[in-house]
C-alpha positions as CSV (number, residue, x, y, z in Angstrom):
1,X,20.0,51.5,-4.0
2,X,19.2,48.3,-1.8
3,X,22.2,45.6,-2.4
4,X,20.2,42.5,-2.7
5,X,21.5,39.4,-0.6
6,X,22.6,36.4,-2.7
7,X,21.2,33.2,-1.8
8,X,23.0,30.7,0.9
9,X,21.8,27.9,-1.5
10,X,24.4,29.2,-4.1
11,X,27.9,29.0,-4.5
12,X,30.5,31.7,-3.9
13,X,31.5,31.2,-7.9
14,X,28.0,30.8,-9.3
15,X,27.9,34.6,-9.8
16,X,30.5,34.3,-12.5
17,X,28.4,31.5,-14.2
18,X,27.0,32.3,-17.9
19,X,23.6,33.0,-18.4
20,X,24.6,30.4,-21.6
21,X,26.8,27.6,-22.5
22,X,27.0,25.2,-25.1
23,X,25.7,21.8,-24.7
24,X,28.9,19.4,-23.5
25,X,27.9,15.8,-25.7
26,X,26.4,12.8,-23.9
27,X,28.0,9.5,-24.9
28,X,26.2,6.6,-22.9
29,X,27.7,3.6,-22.5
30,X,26.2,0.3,-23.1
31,X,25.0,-1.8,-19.9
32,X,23.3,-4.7,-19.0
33,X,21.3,-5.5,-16.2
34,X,17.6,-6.2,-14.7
35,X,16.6,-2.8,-15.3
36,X,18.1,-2.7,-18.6
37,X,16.4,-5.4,-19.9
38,X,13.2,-4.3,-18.5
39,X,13.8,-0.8,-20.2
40,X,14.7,-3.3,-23.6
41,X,10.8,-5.0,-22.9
42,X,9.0,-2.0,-22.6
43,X,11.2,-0.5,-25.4
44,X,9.7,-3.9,-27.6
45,X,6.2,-3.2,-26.0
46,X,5.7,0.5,-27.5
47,X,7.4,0.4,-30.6
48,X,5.4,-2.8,-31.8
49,X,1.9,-1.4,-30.5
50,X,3.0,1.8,-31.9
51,X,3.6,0.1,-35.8
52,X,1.4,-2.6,-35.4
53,X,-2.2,-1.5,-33.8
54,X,-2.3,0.4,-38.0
55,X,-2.4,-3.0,-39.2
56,X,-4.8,-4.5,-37.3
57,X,-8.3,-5.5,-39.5
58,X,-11.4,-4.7,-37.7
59,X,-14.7,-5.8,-40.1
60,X,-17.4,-3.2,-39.9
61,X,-19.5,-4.3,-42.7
62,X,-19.6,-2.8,-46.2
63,X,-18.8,0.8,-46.6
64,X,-16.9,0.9,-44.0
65,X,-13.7,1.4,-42.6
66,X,-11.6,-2.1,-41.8
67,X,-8.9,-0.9,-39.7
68,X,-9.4,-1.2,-36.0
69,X,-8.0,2.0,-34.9
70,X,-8.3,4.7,-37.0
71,X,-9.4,8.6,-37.0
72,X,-11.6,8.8,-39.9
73,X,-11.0,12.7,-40.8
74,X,-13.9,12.3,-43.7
75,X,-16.5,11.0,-41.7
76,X,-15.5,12.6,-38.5
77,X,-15.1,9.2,-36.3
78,X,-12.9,7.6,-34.3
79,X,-12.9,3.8,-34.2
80,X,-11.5,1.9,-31.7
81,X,-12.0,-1.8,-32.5
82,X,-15.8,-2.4,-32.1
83,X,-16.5,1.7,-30.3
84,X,-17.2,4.0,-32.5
85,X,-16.6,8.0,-31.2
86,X,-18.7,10.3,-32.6
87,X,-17.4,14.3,-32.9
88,X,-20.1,15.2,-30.3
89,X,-18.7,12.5,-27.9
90,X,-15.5,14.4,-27.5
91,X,-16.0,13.7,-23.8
92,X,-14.5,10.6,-23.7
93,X,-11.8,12.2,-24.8
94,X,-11.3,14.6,-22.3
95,X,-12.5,11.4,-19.5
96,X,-9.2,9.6,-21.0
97,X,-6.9,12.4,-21.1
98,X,-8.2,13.2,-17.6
99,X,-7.1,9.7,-16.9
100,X,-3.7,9.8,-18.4
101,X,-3.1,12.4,-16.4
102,X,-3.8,11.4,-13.1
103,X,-2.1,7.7,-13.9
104,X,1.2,9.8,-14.5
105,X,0.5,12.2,-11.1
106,X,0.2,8.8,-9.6
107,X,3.0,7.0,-10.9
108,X,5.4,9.9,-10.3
109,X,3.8,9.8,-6.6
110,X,4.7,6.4,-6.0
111,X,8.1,5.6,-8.3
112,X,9.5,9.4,-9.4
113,X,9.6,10.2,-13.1
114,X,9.4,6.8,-14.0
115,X,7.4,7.6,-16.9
116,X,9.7,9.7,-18.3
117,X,12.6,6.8,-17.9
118,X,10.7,4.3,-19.5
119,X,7.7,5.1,-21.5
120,X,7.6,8.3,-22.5
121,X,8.1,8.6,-26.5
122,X,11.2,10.9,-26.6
123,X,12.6,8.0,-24.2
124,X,11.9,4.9,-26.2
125,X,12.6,6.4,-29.8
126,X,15.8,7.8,-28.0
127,X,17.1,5.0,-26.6
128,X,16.2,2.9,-30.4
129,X,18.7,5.8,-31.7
130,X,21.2,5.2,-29.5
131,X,21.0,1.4,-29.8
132,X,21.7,2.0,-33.5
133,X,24.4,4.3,-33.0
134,X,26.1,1.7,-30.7
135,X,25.4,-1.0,-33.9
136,X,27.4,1.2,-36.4
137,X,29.6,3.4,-34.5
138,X,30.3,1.2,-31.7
139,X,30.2,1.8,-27.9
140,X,31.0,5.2,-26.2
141,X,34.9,4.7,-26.1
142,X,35.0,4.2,-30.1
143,X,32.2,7.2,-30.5
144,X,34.2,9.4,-28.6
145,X,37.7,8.5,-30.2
146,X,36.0,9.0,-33.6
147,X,34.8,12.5,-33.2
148,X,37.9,13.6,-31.5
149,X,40.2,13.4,-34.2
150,X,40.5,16.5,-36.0
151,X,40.5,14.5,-39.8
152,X,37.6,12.0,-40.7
153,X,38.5,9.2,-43.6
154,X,36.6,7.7,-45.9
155,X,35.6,5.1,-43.2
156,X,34.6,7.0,-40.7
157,X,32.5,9.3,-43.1
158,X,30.9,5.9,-44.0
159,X,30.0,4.7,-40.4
160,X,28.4,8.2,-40.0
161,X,26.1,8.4,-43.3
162,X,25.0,5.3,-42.4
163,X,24.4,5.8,-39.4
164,X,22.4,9.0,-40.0
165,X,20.6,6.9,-42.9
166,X,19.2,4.3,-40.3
167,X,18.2,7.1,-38.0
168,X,16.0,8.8,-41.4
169,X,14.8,5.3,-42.4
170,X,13.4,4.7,-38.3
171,X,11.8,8.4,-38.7
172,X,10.2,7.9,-42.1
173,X,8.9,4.7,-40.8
174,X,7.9,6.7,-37.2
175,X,6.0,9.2,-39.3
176,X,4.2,6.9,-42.1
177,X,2.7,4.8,-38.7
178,X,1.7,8.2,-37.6
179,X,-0.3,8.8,-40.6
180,X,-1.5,5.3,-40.7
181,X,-3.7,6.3,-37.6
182,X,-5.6,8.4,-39.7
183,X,-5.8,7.1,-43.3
184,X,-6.3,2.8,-44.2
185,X,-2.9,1.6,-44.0
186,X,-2.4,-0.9,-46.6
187,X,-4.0,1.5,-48.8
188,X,-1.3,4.4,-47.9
189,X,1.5,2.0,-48.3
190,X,0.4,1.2,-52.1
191,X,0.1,4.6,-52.5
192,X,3.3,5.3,-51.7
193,X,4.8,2.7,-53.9
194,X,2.6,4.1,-57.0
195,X,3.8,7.3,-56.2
196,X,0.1,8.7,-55.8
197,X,0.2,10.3,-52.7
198,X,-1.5,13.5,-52.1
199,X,0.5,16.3,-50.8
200,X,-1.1,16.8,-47.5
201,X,-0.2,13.7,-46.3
202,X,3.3,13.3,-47.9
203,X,3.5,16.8,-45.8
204,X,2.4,14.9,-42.4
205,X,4.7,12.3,-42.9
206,X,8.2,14.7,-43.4
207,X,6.9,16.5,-40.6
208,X,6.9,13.9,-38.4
209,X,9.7,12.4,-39.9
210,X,12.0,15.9,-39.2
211,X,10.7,16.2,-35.6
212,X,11.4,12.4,-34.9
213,X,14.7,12.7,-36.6
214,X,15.7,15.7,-34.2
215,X,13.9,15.4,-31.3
216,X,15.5,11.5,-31.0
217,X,18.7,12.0,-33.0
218,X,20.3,15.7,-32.3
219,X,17.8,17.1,-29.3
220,X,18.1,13.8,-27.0
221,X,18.7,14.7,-23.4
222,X,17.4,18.9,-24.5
223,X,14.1,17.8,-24.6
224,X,14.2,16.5,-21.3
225,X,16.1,18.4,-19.6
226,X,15.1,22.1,-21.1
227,X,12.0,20.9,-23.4
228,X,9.8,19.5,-21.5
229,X,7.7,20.8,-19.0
230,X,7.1,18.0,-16.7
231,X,10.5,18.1,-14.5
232,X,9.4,21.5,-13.6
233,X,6.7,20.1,-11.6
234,X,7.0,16.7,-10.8
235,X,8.9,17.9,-7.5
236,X,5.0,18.7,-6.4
237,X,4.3,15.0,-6.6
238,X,7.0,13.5,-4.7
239,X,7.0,13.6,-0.9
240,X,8.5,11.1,1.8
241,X,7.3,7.9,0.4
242,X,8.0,8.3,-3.1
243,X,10.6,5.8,-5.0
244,X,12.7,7.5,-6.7
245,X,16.6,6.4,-8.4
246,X,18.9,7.7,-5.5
247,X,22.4,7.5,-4.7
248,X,23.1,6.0,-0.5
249,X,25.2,8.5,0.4
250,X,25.6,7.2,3.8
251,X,27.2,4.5,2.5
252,X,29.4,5.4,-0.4
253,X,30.5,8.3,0.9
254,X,33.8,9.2,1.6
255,X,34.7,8.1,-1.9
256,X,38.2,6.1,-2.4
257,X,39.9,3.2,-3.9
258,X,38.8,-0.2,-4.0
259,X,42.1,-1.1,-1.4
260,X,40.8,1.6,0.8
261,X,39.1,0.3,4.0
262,X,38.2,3.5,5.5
263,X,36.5,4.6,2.7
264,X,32.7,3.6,1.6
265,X,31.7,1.9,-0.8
266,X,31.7,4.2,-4.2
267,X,35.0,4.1,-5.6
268,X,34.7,7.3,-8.0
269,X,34.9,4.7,-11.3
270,X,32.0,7.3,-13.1
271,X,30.1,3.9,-14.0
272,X,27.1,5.6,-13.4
273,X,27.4,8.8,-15.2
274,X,29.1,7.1,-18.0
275,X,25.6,4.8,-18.6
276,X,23.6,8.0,-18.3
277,X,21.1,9.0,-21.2
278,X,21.7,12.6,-20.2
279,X,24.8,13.2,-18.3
280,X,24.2,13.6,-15.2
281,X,25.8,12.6,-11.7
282,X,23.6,10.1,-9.5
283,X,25.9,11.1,-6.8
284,X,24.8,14.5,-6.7
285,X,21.3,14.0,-5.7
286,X,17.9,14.7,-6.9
287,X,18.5,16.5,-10.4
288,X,16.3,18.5,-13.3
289,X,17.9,16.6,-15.9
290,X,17.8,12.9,-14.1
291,X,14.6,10.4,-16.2
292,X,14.6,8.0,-13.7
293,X,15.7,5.6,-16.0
294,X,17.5,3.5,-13.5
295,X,20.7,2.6,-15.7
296,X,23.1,3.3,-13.0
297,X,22.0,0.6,-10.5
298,X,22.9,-1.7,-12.9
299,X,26.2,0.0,-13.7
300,X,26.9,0.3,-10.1
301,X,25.3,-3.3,-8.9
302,X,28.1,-4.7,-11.6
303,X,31.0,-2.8,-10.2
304,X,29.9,-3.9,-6.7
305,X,29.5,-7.6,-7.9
306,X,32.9,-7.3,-9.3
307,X,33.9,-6.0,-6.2
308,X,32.8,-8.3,-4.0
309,X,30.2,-6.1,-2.0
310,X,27.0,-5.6,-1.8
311,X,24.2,-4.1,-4.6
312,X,22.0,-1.7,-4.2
313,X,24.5,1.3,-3.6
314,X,22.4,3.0,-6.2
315,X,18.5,1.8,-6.0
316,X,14.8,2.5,-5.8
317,X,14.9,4.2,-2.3
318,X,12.0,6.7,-0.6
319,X,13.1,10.6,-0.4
320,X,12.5,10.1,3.9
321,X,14.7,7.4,4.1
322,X,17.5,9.7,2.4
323,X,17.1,12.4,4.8
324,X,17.1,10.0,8.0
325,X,20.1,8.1,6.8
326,X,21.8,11.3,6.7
327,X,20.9,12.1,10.2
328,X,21.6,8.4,11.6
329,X,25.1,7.7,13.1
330,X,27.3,4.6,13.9
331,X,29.8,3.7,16.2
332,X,32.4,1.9,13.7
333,X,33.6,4.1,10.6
334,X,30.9,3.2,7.5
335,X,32.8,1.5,4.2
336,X,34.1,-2.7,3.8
337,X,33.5,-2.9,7.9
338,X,29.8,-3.1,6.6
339,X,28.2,-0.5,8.8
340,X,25.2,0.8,7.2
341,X,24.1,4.0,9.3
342,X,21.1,4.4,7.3
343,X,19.1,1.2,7.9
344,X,18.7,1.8,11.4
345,X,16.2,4.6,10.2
346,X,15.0,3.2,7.1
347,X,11.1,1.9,6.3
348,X,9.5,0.2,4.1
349,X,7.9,2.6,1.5
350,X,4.3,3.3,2.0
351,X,2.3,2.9,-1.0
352,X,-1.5,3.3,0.3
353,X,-1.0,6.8,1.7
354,X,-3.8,9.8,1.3
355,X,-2.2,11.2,-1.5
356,X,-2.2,8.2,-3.9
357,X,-6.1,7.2,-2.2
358,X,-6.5,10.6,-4.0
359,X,-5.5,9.4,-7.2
360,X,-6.9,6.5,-7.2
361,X,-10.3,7.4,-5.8
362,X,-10.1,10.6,-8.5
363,X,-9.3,7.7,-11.5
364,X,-12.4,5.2,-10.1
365,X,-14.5,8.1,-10.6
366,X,-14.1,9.6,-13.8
367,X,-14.0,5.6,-14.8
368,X,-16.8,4.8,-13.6
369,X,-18.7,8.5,-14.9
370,X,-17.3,7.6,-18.6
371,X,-18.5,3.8,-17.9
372,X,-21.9,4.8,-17.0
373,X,-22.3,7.7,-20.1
374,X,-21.0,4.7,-22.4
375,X,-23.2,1.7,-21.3
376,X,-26.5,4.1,-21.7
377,X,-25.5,5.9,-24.6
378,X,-27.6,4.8,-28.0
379,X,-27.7,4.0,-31.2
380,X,-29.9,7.2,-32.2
381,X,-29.4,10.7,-30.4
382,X,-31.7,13.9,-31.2
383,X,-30.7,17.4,-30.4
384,X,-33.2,20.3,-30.7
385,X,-32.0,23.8,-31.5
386,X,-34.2,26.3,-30.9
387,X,-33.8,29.7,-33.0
388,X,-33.2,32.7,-31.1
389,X,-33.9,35.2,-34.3
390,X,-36.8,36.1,-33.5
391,X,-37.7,34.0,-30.5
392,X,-40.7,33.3,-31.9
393,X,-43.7,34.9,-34.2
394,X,-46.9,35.5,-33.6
395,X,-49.7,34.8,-36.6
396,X,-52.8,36.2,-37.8
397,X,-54.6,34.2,-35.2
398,X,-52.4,35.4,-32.5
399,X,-51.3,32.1,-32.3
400,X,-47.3,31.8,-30.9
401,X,-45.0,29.3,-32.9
402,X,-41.5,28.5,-32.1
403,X,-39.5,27.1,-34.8
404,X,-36.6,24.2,-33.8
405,X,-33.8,22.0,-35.6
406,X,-34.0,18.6,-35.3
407,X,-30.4,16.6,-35.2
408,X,-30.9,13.2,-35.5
409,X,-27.9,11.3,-35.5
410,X,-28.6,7.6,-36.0
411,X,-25.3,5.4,-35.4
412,X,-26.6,2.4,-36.9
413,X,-25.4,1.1,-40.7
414,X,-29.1,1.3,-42.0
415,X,-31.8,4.0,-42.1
416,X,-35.0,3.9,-40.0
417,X,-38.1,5.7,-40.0
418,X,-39.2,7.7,-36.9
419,X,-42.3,9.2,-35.5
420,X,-41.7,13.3,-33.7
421,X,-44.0,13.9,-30.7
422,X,-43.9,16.8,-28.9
423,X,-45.2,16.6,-25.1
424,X,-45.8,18.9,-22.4
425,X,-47.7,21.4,-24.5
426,X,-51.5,22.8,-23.3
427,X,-54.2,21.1,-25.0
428,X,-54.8,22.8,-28.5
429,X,-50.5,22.9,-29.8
430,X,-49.5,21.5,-33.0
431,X,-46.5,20.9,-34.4
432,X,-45.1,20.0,-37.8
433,X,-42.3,18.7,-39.8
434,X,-41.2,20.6,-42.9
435,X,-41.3,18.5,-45.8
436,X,-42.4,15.3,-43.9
437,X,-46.2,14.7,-45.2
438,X,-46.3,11.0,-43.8
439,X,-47.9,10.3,-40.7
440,X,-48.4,7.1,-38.5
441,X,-51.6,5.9,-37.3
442,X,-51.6,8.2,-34.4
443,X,-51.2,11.8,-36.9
444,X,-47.5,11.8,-35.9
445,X,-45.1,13.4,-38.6
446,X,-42.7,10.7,-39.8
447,X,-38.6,11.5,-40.2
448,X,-35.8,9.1,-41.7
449,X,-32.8,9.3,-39.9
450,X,-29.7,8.7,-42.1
451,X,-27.1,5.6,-41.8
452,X,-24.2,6.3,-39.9
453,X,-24.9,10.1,-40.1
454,X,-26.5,13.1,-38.6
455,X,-30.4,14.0,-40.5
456,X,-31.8,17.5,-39.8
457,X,-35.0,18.9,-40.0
458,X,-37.6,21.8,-39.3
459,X,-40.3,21.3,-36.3
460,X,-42.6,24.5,-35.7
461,X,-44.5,24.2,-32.4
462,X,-47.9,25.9,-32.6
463,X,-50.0,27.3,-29.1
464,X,-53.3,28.3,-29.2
465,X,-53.4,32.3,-27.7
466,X,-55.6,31.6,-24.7
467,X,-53.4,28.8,-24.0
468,X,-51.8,29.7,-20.6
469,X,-50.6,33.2,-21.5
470,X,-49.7,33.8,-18.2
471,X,-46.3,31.4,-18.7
472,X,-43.5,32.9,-20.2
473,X,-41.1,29.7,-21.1
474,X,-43.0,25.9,-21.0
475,X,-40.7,23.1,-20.8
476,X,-41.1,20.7,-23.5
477,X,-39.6,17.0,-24.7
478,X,-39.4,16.5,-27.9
479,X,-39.0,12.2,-28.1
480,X,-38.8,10.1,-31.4
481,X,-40.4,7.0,-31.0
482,X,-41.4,3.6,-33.4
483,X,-43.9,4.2,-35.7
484,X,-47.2,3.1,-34.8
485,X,-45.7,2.2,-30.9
486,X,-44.6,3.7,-27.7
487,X,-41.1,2.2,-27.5
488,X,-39.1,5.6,-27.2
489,X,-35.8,5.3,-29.5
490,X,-34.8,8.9,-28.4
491,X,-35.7,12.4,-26.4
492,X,-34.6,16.1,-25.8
493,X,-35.7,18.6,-23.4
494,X,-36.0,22.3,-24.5
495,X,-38.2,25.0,-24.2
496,X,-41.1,26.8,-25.6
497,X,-41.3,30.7,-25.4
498,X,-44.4,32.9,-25.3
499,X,-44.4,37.0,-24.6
500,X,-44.8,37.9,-20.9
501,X,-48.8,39.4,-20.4
């Protein structure tokens, strides 16, 4: 049997490593700062969009719906303030996902997983929870303390159902705005107080409320870190030029005391491990677990303004600058003496570089595509469905017909009354629509579309059998125009089939 070689990259003792272990408790420790309180603004921004937007009126005339956002399950819309999103249209969907996702590739390009440190939704209902916590339990000293003593009191069992009561109250609050989205929301909330609430959606809203309340208030830092797919990958959208939270090695390191003049700058006080969401070491580099949340420059920056030195020993900097400041050298030892190895080497970050002109020129496209496809869309939309069993008949005459559905989907509040021509057809071809016996001035069959919905109908197309038999397939538009008029409110392309002589 072949021994296989262990990996270099691996430590001597990482054989004897479990496959499992149990999950060692985060307790994060309050902060303040300039990246704190920008985490506290965006934290503000999502949750009040998030319970808010539901709330918003939006008047659409009677019979309709007066909220400005909402999924209408019944009617099969989605309105967005004054858009409306037909079923059919489920390509702007896909445009705006497409979008979402190159705005994170790009963001991750140019500042790390910044998205998962500030505005990702396990982050800012995570860091509400633990903002809570700190309210009733107090800070990570006082947590700790509590659930290390082997007896609870009465007190203590207090703090903690009423802590876990805020944390079911913010879920149940999380899950009803979910459900908001798709049903009227002052309507749901006086349902709720009449206790008349249909089981489907009392089902939605514990669902949501149980995920909320375990992803945010027991998962935490396991969604992240084991969870979530994203860390997996985001290594392939960082190279040299990407910001990311880093540790300067090159000038905290060797560790020591604050006393200590031959030391660098870090002084081993755990500040920035303490602040940490999910527990991890700054120190030890680039890391699985690490959100990019950037609360241990502002632990660090105020143990170095306490200190007396200089910020910035844990900051923003580029993965290229890290690897040439730990290739740089200096001729006086690094530390208090103020020699900074690294920023001989160091550059400016480059934020035009091919990979995020990629980005960008990939986002300015599908924009522009979904732009375009929503300036020229209109009000009314035919599709033609041709049946394929049979392909078509032959009559007595030996005349061929093909037989089509008409969609008509009319977006407008109020009906309207159409006239069907069919062109491209040899002299001689009829066509008819079932049950539709008026007729403009011109012979044309007349259809009414329905308000705010989709109207079908039955065309048969007619040839006469001399008419071109050499043709197997004739292409054919099939337009829907004013009555009486030419002004064209609509038009298809299909086919008309004949057998091969």
């Amino acid at each position: 049997m072949t021994k296989v070689q262990k990996p270099e990259a691996f430590a001597p003792d990482d054989r004897n490593q479990p496959l499992y272990a149990d999950r060692v408790r985060v307790y994060p420790q309050a902060v303040t700062g300039t990246v704190r309180r920008a985490k506290w603004a965006v934290l503000a921004l999502c949750l009040g969009l998030y319970y808010l937007v539901p709330w918003i009126r939006w008047d659409r005339g009677p019979d309709q719906p007066h909220q400005a956002v909402l999924v209408d399950m019944d009617k099969g819309r989605l309105f967005f303030f004054w858009i409306e999103v037909w079923p059919q249209e489920v390509y702007y969907l896909t445009g705006l996902l497409l979008l979402g996702a190159l705005g994170i590739f790009a963001a991750t390009s140019l500042f790390g997983r910044v998205w998962c440190g500030f505005t990702c939704p396990q982050t800012v209902w995570t860091d509400l929870y633990m903002l809570v916590e700190r309210w009733i339990e107090g800070d990570r000293n006082a947590r700790m303390r509590r659930d290390q003593k082997p007896r609870w009191g009465a007190a203590d069992w207090g703090i903690k159902i009423g802590k876990h009561a805020a944390w079911v109250a913010i879920a149940a609050a999380t899950g009803g705005a979910w459900v908001m989205y798709f049903t009227d929301a002052p309507t749901l909330v006086m349902d709720l107080l009449s206790f008349d609430v249909s089981p489907t959606i009392l089902g939605f809203i514990g669902l949501f409320t149980l995920s909320t309340y375990l992803l945010a208030g027991w998962a935490r830092e396991q969604v992240c870190t084991y969870m979530c797919p994203w860390p997996r990958f985001q290594s392939a959208m960082l190279d040299d030029d990407s910001l990311a939270v880093s540790y300067r090695a090159w000038r905290g390191e060797p560790r020591g005391k604050a006393r200590d003049t031959s030391a660098g700058d870090c002084i081993d006080c755990r500040a920035c491990v303490n602040v940490c969401p999910t527990g991890v070491d700054i120190r030890d580099g680039l890391q699985l677990a690490c959100i990019n949340c950037g609360l241990c420059i502002d632990a660090c920056d105020n143990i170095m303004a306490k200190l007396g030195r200089p910020t910035a020993l844990i900051a923003f900097e580029t993965v290229g600058n890290l690897a040439a400041a730990g290739t740089a050298t200096c001729a006086i030892p690094p530390g208090p003496a103020r020699c900074a190895p690294g920023m001989a080497a160091r550059r400016p970050a480059r934020l035009l570089r091919p990979r995020t002109w990629f980005y960008a020129a990939a986002m300015t496209t599908i924009g522009a595509v979904m732009l375009w496809a929503f300036v020229g869309r209109t009000d009314v939309a035919i599709e033609a469905l041709r049946d394929r069993s049979p392909l078509f008949v032959r009559l007595a005459d030996g005349s061929i017909r093909n037989s089509y559905t008409l969609k008509v989907s009319d977006r407008r509040h109020a009906t309207d009354r159409l006239a069907v021509s069919v062109e491209g057809l040899p002299p001689g071809a009829a066509w008819q629509v079932l049950d539709r016996r008026d007729a403009d001035a011109n012979g044309r069959p007349l259809v009414e579309t329905r308000a705010d919905g989709v109207a079908e109908f039955r065309l048969f197309v007619t040839t006469a059998p001399e008419g071109r038999p050499e043709e197997e397939s004739t292409p054919v538009r099939i337009r829907l125009v004013a009555p009486d008029g030419e002004a064209e409110r609509a038009a298809v392309g299909t086919i008309f089939l004949r057998p091969r002589t």
